[in-house]
N, C-alpha and C positions, 0 to 999 in steps of 0.2 A: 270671186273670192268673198264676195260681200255676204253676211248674213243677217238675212232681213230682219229676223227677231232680237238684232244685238245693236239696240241703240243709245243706249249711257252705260255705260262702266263703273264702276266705283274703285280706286286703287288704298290700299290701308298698309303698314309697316307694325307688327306687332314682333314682341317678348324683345330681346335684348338688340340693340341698335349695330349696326357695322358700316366702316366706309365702305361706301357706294352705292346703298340704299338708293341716297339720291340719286344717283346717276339712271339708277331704275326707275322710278319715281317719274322722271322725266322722258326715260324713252316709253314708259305705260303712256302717258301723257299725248306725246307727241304722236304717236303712232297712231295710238284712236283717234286724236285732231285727224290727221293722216286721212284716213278712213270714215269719214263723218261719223264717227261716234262721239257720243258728249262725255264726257269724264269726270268725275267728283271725287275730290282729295276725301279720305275720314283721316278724322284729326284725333290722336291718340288709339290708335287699333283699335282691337272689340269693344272698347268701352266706349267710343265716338261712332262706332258704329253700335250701338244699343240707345244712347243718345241722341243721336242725328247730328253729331258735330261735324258737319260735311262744309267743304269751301266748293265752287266751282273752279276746275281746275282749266286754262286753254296754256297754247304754247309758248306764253308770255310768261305766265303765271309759274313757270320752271327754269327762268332764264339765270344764268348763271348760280345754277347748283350741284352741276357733272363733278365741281371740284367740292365741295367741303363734305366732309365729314356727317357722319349723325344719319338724322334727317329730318327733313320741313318738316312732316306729317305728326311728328311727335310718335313713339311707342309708349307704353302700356301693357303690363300682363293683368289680364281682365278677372277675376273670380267671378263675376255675375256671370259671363259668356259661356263658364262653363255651367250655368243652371240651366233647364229648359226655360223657364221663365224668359232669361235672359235671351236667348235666343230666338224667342218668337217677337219681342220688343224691337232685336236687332233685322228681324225678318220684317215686322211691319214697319222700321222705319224704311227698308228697300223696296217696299212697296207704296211708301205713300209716296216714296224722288221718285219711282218708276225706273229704280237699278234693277237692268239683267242680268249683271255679272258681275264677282269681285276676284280683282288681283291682291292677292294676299302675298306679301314679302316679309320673310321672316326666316325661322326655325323648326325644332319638332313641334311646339304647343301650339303655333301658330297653325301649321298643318290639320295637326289634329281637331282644335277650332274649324278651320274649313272645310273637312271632310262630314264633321258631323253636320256640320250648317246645311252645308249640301244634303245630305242625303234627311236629312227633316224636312227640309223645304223646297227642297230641288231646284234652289239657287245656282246657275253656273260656278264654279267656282276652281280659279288656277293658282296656283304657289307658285312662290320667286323665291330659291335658296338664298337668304341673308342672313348671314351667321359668319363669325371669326372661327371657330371649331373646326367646319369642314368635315362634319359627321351626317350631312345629309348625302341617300344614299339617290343616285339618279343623275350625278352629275362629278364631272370629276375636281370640281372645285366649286365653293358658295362666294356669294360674294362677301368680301370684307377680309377674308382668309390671307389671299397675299400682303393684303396692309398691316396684319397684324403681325404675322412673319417679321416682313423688314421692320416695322416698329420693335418688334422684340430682339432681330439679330445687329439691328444699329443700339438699343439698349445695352444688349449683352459686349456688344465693342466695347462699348465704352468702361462698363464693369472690368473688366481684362485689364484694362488700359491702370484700373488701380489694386487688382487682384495680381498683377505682376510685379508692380512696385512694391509690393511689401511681401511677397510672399503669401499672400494669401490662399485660404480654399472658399471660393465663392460654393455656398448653395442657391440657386436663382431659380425661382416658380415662374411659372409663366400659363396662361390660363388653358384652359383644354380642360373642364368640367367632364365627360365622360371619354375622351379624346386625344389621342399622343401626339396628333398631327405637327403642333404651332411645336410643341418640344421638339421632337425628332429633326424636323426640319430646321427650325433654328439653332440647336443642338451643332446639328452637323458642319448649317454654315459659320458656325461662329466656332468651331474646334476643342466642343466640349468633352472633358475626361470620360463623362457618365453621363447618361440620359435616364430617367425614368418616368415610364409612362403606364397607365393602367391595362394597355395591352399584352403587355408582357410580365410573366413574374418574377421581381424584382425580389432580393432578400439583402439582409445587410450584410451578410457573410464576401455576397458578388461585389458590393459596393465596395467593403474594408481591400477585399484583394485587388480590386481595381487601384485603389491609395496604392496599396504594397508595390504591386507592378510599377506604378507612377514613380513610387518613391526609388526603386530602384534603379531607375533611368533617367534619375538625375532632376526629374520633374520636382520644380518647388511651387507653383503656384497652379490654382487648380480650377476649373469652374464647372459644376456641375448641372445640370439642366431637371429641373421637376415640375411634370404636368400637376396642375392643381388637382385632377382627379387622383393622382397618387393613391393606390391603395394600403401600400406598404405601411403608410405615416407618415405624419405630417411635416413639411419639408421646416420646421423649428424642431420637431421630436426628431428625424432624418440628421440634421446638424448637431444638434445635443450628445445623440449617440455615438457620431462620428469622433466629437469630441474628448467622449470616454473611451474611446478605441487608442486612439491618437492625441493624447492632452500637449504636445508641442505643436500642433497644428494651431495658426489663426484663424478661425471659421467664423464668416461672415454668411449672413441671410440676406435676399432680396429679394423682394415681391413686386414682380412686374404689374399687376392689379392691372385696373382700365385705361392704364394711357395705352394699351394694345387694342382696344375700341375704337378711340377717337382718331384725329387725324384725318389730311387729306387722303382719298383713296388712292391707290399707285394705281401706272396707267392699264394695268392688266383688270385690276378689280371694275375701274371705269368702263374699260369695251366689256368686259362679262357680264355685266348690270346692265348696259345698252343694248344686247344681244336677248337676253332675257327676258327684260322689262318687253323688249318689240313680239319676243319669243311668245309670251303672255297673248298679248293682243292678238297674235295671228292664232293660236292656238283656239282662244273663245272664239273667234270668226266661224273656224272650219268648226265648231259646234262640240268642241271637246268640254269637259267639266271632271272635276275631280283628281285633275294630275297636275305636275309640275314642270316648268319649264326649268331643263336644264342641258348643260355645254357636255358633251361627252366625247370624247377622240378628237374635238372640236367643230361637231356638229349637233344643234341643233336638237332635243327629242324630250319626247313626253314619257312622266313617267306617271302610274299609277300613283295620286297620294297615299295611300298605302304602306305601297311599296317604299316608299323613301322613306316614311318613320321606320317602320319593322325593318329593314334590311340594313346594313352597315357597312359603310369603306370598310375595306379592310388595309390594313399598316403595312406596306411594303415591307416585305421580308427581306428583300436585297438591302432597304434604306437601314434596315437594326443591323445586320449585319456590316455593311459602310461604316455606319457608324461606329461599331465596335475596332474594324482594323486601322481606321482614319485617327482613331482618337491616341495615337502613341504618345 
C-alpha cells in the first residue's frame, strides 16, 4: 500500500471554518503517523503556506480536538495565492520542507486554490469538504453541515418558543450563501410556515398566500425560514413587505449569522471528518492528485477536483415538496 515517493504531507484548512475540521485535522495526522509519513500542520491556509508558517504535526500534537469547534490550524482566505507570484513562493516553500503532498480542507476557493497549485507545479494534492453549506458536489454531505443544522434547528426552537407567546410572524435567515440546504432542512425540522431558498422561485405574491391559507386555519404565530442567498430580497425588505400586506401582523427578524459555524461538532460531522481526513491519506498513497475525498451512499470515493466545484447537489425535490404539505 506504501508509496515510496510519499514521505511528509502537509495538512492546511482554508476559506471559512466548520465543526469538524478538527476532527479531520487529526485523522490526516494520525493516519500518516499510521503509515510513516511525516506531517506538517500550515497555520493559516494559503497564506501560511506562502509564508512557511508550518508546525510539525505527530499524534500527540492532535490530542483532544475531535471535539471543539473551528480549528487548530487557523483559516485564512488568501489574495496573494490567488497571484502566480504567490504560488510559486507557496511552491518553493514545499520544496525547501520537502512536502510531497497537501491535504486541503475547506470549500469551492479552497479547491480551486488546489487544483491550480497542482497543476502549475504538480504538487500532489487532495480536498477534504469542510464547509456548513453542503454545496460541494462529490459527496453526500461536507463536513460541519450537520452541526450547523442542529445549531440552527435548536435556535429556531427556541425562536417559536417566543413567536407563540405573543402571536408572532418570525422572519429567521439562516446562512446558505449560494445554498437552500441548512434552510430547507431546518425549515422542515423545526415546522416552518415557509422556506425560502435560492433554488427555487420564490415571489411574494406565494409568500402573502401562504399568510392567507395560515391565517385561515386558525394559524396566529408564524415562522418563516430565509436562506441568506435569498434572491427574492433581503429577509429585512422580505419582512418590511409582508408588513405592508398584513400591518396587524407583529413581524419580527432574526439572523442566525455565525453561531451556525462554531460549536462542538455532532457525532455525525466527527466520524465524516475522520473518514475523510484517513480518506485523504490513503488516497495520496495509492498515487491519486487533484480530487477529493468524499462519503457517498456511505462509501468512501474520489472525485475529480473539478468536478466538485463545477457540478452541484441538487435540492431534493421530494424535501420542497414535504415541506410544503408538512407545513399546515
Amino acid at each position: 500500500m506504501g508509496n515510496a515517493s510519499l514521505k511528509k504531507i502537509a495538512v492546511l484548512t482554508s476559506g471559512g471554518d466548520a465543526p469538524g475540521m478538527n476532527a479531520a485535522i487529526r485523522a490526516v495526522v494520525r493516519t500518516a503517523n499510521y503509515h510513516k509519513i511525516d506531517c506538517i500542520g500550515v497555520r493559516g491556509g494559503y497564506t501560511g503556506l506562502i509564508e512557511g508558517n508550518f508546525t510539525k504535526m505527530g499524534p500527540r500534537s492532535v490530542s483532544n480536538i475531535i471535539n471543539l469547534g473551528g480549528t487548530i490550524l487557523r483559516s485564512a482566505r488568501s489574495k496573494e495565492f490567488r497571484t502566480e507570484e504567490g504560488r510559486q513562493k507557496a511552491f518553493e516553500q514545499c520544496q525547501k520542507n520537502g512536502i510531497d503532498a497537501l491535504v486541503c480542507i475547506g470549500g469551492d476557493g479552497t479547491f480551486t486554490g488546489a487544483k491550480i497549485f497542482a497543476e502549475e507545479f504538480g504538487v500532489k494534492v487532495i480536498g477534504v469538504p469542510g464547509t456548513i453549506d453542503n454545496d460541494i458536489f462529490g459527496t453526500d454531505f461536507t463536513i460541519g453541515y450537520d452541526t450547523a443544522l442542529n445549531t440552527a434547528m435548536e435556535a429556531i426552537d427556541k425562536i417559536r418558543d417566543t413567536a407563540t407567546s405573543h402571536n408572532r410572524v418570525f422572519f429567521i435567515e439562516v446562512m446558505g450563501r449560494d445554498a437552500g440546504f441548512i434552510a430547507l432542512n431546518s425549515g422542515i425540522a423545526s415546522g416552518a410556515l415557509d422556506i425560502l431558498i435560492p433554488e427555487k422561485k420564490d415571489s411574494l405574491e406565494d409568500l402573502f398566500e401562504t399568510f392567507e391559507k395560515a391565517q385561515k386555519r386558525g394559524k396566529t404565530s408564524s415562522i418563516v425560514i430565509v436562506a441568506e442567498g435569498e434572491r427574492l430580497a433581503s429577509t429585512y425588505e422580505l419582512a418590511e413587505q409582508t408588513k405592508q400586506r398584513f400591518p396587524d401582523y407583529d413581524i419580527r427578524v432574526s439572523i442566525l449569522g455565525h453561531i451556525q459555524r462554531g460549536g462542538a461538532p455532532s457525532c455525525a460531522d466527527r466520524v465524516l471528518a475522520s473518514r475523510m481526513g484517513y480518506g485523504a491519506v490513503v488516497g495520496l498513497m495509492k498515487g491519486l492528485t487533484n480530487v477529493m475525498a468524499g462519503i457517498r451512499s456511505n462509501d468512501l470515493v474520489f472525485t475529480p477536483i473539478e468536478d466538485a466545484i463545477k457540478k452541484h447537489n441538487e435540492i431534493n425535490q421530494d424535501l420542497l415538496q414535504i415541506a410544503e404539505i408538512l407545513a399546515m
